[in-house]
C-alpha positions as CSV (number, residue, x, y, z in Angstrom):
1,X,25.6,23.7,14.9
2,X,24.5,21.5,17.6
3,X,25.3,18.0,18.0
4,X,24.9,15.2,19.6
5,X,27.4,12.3,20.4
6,X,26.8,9.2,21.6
7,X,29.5,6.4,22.5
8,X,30.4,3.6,25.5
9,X,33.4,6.2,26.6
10,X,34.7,9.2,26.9
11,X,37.7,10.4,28.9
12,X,39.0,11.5,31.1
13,X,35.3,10.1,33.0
14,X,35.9,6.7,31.5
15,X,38.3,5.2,28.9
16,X,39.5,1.6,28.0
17,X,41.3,2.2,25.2
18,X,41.4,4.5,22.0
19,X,37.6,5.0,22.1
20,X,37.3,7.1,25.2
21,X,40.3,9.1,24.1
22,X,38.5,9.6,20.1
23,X,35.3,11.1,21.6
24,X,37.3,13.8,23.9
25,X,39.1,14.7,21.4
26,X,36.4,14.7,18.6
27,X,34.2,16.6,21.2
28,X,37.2,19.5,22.3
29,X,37.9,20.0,18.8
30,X,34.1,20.7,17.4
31,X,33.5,22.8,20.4
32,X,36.4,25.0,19.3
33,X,35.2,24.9,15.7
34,X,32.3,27.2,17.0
35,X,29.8,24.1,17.5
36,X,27.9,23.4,20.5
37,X,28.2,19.7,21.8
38,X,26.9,17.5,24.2
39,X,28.0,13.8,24.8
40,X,25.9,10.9,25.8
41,X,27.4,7.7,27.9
42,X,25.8,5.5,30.3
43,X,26.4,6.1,34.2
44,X,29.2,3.6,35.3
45,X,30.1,2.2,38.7
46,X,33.9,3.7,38.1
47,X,32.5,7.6,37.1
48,X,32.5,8.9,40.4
49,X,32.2,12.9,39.5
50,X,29.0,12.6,37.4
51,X,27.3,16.3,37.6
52,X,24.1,16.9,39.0
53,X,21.0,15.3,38.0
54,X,19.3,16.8,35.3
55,X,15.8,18.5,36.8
56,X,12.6,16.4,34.7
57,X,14.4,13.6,33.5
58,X,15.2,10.8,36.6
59,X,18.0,8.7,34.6
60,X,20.5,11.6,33.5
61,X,22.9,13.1,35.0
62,X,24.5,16.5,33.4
63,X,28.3,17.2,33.9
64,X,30.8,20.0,32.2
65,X,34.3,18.4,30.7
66,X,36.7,20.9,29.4
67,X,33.6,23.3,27.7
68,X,31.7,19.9,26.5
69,X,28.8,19.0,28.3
70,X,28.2,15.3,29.5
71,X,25.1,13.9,30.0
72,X,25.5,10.2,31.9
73,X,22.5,7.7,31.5
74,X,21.6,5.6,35.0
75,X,20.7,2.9,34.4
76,X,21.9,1.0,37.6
77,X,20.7,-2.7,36.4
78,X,22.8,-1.9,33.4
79,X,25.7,-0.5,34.1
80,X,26.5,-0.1,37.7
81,X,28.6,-2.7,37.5
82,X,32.7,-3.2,37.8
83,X,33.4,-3.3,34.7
84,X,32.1,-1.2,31.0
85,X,32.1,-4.4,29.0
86,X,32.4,-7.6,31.5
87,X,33.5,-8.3,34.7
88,X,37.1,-8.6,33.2
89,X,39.4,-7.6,30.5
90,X,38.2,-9.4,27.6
91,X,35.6,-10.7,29.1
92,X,31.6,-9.5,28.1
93,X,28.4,-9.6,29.9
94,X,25.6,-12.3,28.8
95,X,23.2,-9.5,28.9
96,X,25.5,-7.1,26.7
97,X,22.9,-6.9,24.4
98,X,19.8,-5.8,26.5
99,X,22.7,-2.9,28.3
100,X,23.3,-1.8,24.9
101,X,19.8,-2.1,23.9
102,X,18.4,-0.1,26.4
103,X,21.5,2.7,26.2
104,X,20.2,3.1,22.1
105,X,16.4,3.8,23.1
106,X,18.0,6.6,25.9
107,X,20.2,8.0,23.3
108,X,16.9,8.3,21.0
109,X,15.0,9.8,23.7
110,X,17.5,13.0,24.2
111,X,17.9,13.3,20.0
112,X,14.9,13.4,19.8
113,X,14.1,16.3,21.7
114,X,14.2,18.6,19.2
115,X,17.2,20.3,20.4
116,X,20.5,18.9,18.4
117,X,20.7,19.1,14.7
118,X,23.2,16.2,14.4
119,X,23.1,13.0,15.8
120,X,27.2,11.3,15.6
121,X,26.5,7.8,17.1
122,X,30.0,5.8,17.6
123,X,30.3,2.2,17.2
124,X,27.8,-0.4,17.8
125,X,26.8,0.3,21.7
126,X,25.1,3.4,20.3
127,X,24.2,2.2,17.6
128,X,20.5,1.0,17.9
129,X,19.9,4.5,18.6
130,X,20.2,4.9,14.5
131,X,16.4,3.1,14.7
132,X,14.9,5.5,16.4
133,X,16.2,8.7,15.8
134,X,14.6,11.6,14.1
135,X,17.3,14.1,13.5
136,X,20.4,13.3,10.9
137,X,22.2,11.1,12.0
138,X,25.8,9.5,11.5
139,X,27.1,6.5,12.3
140,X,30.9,5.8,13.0
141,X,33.0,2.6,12.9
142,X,36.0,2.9,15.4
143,X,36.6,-1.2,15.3
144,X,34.2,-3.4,12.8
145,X,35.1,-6.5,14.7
146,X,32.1,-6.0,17.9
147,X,29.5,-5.8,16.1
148,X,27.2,-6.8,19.2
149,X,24.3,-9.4,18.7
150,X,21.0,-10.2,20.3
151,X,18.0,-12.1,20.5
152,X,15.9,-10.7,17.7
153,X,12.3,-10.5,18.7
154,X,13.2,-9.6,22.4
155,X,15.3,-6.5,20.9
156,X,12.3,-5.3,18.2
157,X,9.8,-5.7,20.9
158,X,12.2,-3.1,22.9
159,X,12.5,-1.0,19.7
160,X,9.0,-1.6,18.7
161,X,10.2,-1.5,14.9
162,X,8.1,-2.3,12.2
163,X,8.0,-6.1,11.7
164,X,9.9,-6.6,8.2
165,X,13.1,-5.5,10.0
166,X,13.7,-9.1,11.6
167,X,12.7,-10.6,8.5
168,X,15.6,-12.7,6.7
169,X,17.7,-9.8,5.4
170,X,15.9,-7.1,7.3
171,X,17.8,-4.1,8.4
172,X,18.4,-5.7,11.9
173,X,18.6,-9.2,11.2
174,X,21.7,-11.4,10.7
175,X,21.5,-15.0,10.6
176,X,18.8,-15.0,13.1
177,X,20.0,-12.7,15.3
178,X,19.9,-8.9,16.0
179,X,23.1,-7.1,14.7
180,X,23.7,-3.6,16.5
181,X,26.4,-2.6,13.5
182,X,24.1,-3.6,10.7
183,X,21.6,-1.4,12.5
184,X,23.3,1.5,12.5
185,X,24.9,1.3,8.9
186,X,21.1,0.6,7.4
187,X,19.4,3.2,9.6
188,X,22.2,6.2,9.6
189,X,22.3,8.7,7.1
190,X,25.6,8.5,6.6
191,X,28.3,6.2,7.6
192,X,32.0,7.2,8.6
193,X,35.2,5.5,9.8
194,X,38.3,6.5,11.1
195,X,40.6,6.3,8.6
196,X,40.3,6.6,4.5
197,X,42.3,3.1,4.8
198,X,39.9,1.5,6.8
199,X,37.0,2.6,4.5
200,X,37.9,0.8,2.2
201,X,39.0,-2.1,3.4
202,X,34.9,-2.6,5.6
203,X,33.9,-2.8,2.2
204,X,36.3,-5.4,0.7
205,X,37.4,-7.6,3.6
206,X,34.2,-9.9,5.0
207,X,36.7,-11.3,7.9
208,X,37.1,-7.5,9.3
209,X,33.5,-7.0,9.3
210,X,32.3,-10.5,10.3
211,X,30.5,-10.9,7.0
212,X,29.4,-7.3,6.8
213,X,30.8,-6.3,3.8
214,X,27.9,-6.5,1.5
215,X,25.6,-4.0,3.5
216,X,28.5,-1.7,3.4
217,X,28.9,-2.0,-0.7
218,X,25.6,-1.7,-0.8
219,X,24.7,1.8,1.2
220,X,23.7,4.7,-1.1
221,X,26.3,6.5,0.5
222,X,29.7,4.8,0.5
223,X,31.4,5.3,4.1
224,X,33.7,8.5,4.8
225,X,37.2,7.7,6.2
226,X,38.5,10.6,8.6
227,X,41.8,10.3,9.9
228,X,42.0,9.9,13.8
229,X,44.0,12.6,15.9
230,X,45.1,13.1,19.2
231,X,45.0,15.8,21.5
232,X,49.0,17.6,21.0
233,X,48.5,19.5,24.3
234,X,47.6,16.7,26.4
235,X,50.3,14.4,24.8
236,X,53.2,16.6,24.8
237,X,56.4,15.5,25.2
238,X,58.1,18.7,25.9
239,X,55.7,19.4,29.0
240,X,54.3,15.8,30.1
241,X,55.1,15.6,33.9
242,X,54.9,12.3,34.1
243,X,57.8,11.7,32.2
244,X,61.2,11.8,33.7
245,X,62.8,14.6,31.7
246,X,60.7,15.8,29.0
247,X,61.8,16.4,25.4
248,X,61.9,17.9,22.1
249,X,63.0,17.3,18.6
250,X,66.4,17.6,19.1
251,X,67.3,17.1,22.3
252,X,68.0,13.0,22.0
253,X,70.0,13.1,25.1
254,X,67.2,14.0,27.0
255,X,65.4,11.2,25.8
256,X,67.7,8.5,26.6
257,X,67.0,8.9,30.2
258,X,63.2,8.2,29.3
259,X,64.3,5.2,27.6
260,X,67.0,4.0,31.0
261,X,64.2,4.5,33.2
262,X,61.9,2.8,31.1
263,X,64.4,-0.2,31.0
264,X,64.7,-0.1,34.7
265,X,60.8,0.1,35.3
266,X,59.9,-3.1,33.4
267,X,63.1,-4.8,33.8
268,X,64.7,-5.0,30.2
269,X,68.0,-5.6,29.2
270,X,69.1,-2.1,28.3
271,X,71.9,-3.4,25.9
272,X,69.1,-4.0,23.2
273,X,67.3,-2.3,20.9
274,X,63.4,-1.8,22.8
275,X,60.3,-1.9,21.0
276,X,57.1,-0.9,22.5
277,X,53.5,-2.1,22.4
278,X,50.5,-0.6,23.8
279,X,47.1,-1.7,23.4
280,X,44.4,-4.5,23.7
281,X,46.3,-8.1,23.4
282,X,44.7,-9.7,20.9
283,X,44.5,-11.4,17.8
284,X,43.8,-8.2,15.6
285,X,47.1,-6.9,17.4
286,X,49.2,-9.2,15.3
287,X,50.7,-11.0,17.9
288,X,51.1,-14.5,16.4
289,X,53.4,-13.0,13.7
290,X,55.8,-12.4,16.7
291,X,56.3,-15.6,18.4
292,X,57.6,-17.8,15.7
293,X,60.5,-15.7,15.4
294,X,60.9,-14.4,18.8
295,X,63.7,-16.4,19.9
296,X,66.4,-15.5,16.9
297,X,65.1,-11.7,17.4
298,X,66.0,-11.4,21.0
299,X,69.3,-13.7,20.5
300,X,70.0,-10.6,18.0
301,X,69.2,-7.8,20.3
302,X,65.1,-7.7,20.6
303,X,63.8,-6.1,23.1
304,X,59.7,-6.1,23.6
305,X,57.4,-4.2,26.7
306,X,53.7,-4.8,26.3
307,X,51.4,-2.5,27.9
308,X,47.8,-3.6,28.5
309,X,45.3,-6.9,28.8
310,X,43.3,-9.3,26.8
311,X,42.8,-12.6,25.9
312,X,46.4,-13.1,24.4
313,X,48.1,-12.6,28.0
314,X,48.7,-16.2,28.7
315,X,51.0,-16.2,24.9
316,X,52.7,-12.8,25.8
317,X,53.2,-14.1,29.7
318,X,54.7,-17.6,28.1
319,X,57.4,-15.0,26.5
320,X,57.9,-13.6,29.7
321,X,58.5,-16.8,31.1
322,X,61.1,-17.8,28.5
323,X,62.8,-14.2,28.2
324,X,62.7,-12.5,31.4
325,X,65.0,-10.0,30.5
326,X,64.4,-9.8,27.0
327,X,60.7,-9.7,27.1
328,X,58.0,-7.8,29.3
329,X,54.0,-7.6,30.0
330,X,52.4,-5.0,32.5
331,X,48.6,-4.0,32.1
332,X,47.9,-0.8,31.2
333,X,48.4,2.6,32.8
334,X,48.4,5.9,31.5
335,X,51.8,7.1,33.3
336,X,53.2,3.5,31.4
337,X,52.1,4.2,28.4
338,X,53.4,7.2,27.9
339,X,57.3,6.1,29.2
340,X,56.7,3.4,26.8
341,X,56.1,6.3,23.5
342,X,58.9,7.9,25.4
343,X,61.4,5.4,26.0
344,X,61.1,2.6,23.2
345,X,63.4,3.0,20.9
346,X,61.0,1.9,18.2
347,X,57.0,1.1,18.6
348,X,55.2,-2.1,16.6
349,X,52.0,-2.4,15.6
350,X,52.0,-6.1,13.3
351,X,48.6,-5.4,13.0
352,X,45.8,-7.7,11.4
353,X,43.9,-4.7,10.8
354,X,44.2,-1.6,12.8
355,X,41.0,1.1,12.2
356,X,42.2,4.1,12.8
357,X,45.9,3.6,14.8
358,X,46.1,5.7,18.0
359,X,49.1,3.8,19.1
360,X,51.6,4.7,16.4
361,X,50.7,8.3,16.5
362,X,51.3,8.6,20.0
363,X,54.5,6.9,19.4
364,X,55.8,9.2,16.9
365,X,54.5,12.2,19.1
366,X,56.9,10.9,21.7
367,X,59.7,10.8,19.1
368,X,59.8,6.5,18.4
369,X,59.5,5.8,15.2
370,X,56.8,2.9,14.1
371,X,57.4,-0.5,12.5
372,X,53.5,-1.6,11.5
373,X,51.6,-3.8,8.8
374,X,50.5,-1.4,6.0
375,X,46.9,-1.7,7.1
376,X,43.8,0.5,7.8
377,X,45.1,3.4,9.5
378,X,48.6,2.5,9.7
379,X,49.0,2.8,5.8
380,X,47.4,6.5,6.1
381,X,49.9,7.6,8.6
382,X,53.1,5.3,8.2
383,X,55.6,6.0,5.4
384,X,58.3,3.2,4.7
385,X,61.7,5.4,5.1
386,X,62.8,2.5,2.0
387,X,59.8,3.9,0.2
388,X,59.9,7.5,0.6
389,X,63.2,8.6,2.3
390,X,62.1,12.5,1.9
391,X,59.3,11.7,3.8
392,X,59.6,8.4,5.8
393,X,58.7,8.2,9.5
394,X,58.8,4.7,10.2
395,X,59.0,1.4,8.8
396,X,56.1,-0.9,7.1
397,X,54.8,-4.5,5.6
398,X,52.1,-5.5,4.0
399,X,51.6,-9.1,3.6
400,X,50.5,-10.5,6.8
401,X,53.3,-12.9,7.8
402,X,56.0,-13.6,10.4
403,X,58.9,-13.8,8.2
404,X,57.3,-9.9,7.2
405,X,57.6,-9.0,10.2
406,X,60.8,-10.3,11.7
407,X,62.6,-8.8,8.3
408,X,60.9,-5.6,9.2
409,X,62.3,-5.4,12.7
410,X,65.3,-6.0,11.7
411,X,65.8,-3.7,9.4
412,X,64.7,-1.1,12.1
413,X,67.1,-2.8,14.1
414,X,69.9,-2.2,11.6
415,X,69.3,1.0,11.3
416,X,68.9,2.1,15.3
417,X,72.7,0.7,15.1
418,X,74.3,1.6,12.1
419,X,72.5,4.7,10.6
420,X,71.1,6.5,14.3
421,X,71.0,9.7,12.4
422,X,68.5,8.8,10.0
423,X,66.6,6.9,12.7
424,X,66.8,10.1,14.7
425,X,65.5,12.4,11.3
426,X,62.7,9.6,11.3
427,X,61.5,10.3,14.7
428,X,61.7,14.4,14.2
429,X,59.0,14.1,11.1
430,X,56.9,12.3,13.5
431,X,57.0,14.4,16.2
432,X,56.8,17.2,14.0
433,X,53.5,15.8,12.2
434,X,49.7,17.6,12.3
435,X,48.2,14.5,14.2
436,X,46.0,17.1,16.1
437,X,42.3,17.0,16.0
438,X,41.3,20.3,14.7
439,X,42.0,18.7,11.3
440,X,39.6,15.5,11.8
441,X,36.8,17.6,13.5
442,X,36.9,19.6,10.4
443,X,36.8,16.6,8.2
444,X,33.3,16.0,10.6
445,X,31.7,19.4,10.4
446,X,32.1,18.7,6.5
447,X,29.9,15.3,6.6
448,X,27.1,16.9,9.3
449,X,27.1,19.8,7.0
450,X,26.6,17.4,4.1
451,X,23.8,15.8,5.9
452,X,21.8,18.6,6.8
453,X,21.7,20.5,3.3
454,X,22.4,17.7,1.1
455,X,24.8,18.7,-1.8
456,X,28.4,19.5,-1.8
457,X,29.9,19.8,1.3
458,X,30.4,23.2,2.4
């Protein structure tokens, strides 16, 4: 089978976040399915090994990444640039919508060369490319929330779509406006996400998909959630050099001096129990469920690092300011991130919604159990050790509140003290756990095959 991907990242060339990381990993796994793959970004500033140019076609550039080939759009006005998304973290380009605009009509261009059998386009800066192409195609949701918007006319005359599309309730029109997402849920043949959880909650929760909610209830073919993975072999903790002392199951002793050097990295007050954050700072992270309680929490022991940027650093910076040794904030690096899995003795995710939940798998990889809101993802991989205690590998709530939240931590804290056994059994299941993405890209071959010879999957 040979298919096509399309997305704004893909690492290790370029990555902000979980997408980047979701593509590589999607991509590796197909190709050792048997499938052949190729995967479509734009040409940024910050890729500095980008191939060769490919021979007849100016604007791509063709590059090999662990057996999947890349092809890189340049489009300089677009996207040679500083940053994929705005100048800053959290910040976006005015023009976001004629970068992402004119990625979609490249995309089409190379489906629809006759040459891939299945077009996966991923989120909504690929997804305009659903208009135009002629081969299968599938659509995927990583985070509902962007769902990019546009002058209406000036993106149809790009598209050169008939004219009832950016009529009132067209299939690109939204309030007046072009919405990318819409686009690719009306045009696709088939709509995934990445999780069951999250599935269903597009389809019931208007404030996750900004109103949204309604086209997805009403697409002949409900969406498909597919659990996220992560690559095991690059996010080992018994081999990860750029840990301390690597670790297995077992060998907690070992892990301690992750979690001392940790400590001593960020500054922390050892003496507590750590909890560890990585990811975007923003609303959908839950934060505000942390700071009405924050002071009794680190009087009892509370101990936070946050790992990475957004428009919520000014809140999470206050916290430093107040709790210097209780509290921390550094923007995110890879080599961080992973001390942070390694060393925390516990990892939250208070989540407003949470897609698919990277973060917590990672955690539990690197042996820290997970205290999250049961939402999304997070309720597709988190068991409540009070729920299930055969099976439990971390801690969850589900009403989104603070007083939820601070009882949850403390009952995580409660038992890191008192019950450090069980906490330790906790963090074996998850280290122990098929998060690998073998399983997902199966779950994928399943819908392309579905797609293709409509029927029961094979």
């Amino acid at each position: 089978m040979r298919i096509l991907l399309a997305a704004a990242e893909y690492a290790p060339l370029v990555s902000s976040g979980g997408l980047g990381d979701a593509i590589a990993g999607l991509a590796g796994s197909l190709v050792r399915q048997g499938a052949s793959v190729t995967v479509v970004i734009p040409r940024y500033r910050s890729v500095t090994d980008t191939g060769r140019r490919v021979a007849g076609a100016g604007n791509l550039f063709r590059h090999k990444v662990n057996g999947v080939e890349v092809l890189l759009v340049d489009e300089p006005d677009s996207f040679d640039r500083d940053g994929i998304y705005g100048p800053e973290s959290g910040e976006a380009y005015e023009d976001n919508w004629l970068r992402w605009t004119r990625f979609g009509m490249a995309v089409a261009e190379i489906a629809n060369e006759g040459v891939y059998d299945v077009v996966n386009l991923h989120d909504a800066h690929a997804a305009l490319a659903a208009t135009r192409v002629e081969a299968p195609t599938v659509f995927t949701i990583h985070n509902a929330a962007y769902p990019l918007l546009g002058p209406l006319k000036e993106i149809n005359a790009i598209l050169g779509l008939r004219p009832e599309v950016i009529l009132p309730m067209g299939a690109l029109e939204w309030f007046g406006e072009a919405n990318f997402m819409k686009a690719g849920l009306m045009f696709a043949d088939q709509v995934t996400t990445v999780s069951p959880g999250f599935a269903r909650q597009i389809a019931d929760d208007s404030e996750v998909t900004g109103g949204l909610d309604g086209v997805i209830r009403s697409l002949p073919n409900p969406p498909v959630g597919i659990m996220n993975g992560i690559d095991l072999d690059a996010f080992d903790p018994a081999t990860d050099a750029s840990l301390p002392l690597p670790f297995e199951a077992g060998t907690w002793a070992r892990r301690r001096e992750n979690r001392r050097a940790l400590a001593d990295a960020v500054g922390l007050d050892a003496s507590g129990v750590i909890f560890g954050m990585v990811g975007r700072v923003t609303g959908q992270k839950g934060f505000d469920l942390i700071g009405p309680s924050l002071a009794d929490l680190v009087d009892e022991g509370f101990r936070l690092l946050v790992v990475g940027n957004g428009e919520q650093d000014d809140l999470v910076d206050g916290w430093v300011a107040q709790h210097p040794t209780a509290v921390a904030h550094r923007p995110f690096d890879q080599k961080l991130a992973r001390l942070t899995w390694a060393g925390s003795d516990a990892y939250v995710m208070p989540s407003r919604f949470e897609p698919g939940g990277l973060g917590n798998m990672y955690a539990m990889r690197y042996g820290c159990p997970p205290v999250v809101r049961l939402t999304g993802g997070l309720a597709d991989t988190v068991i409540d050790i009070d729920e299930d205690p055969a099976s439990g590998n971390g801690i969850g709530f589900r009403l989104y509140e603070a007083a939820e939240f601070s009882k949850s931590v403390r009952r995580a804290m409660r038992l890191i003290r008192s019950h450090p056994e069980l906490w330790q059994e906790m963090a074996a299941r998850g280290m122990e756990s098929d998060w690998s993405w073998d399983r997902a890209a199966g779950e994928y071959l399943k819908v392309y095959r579905k797609i293709l010879a409509p029927g029961p999957a094979a």
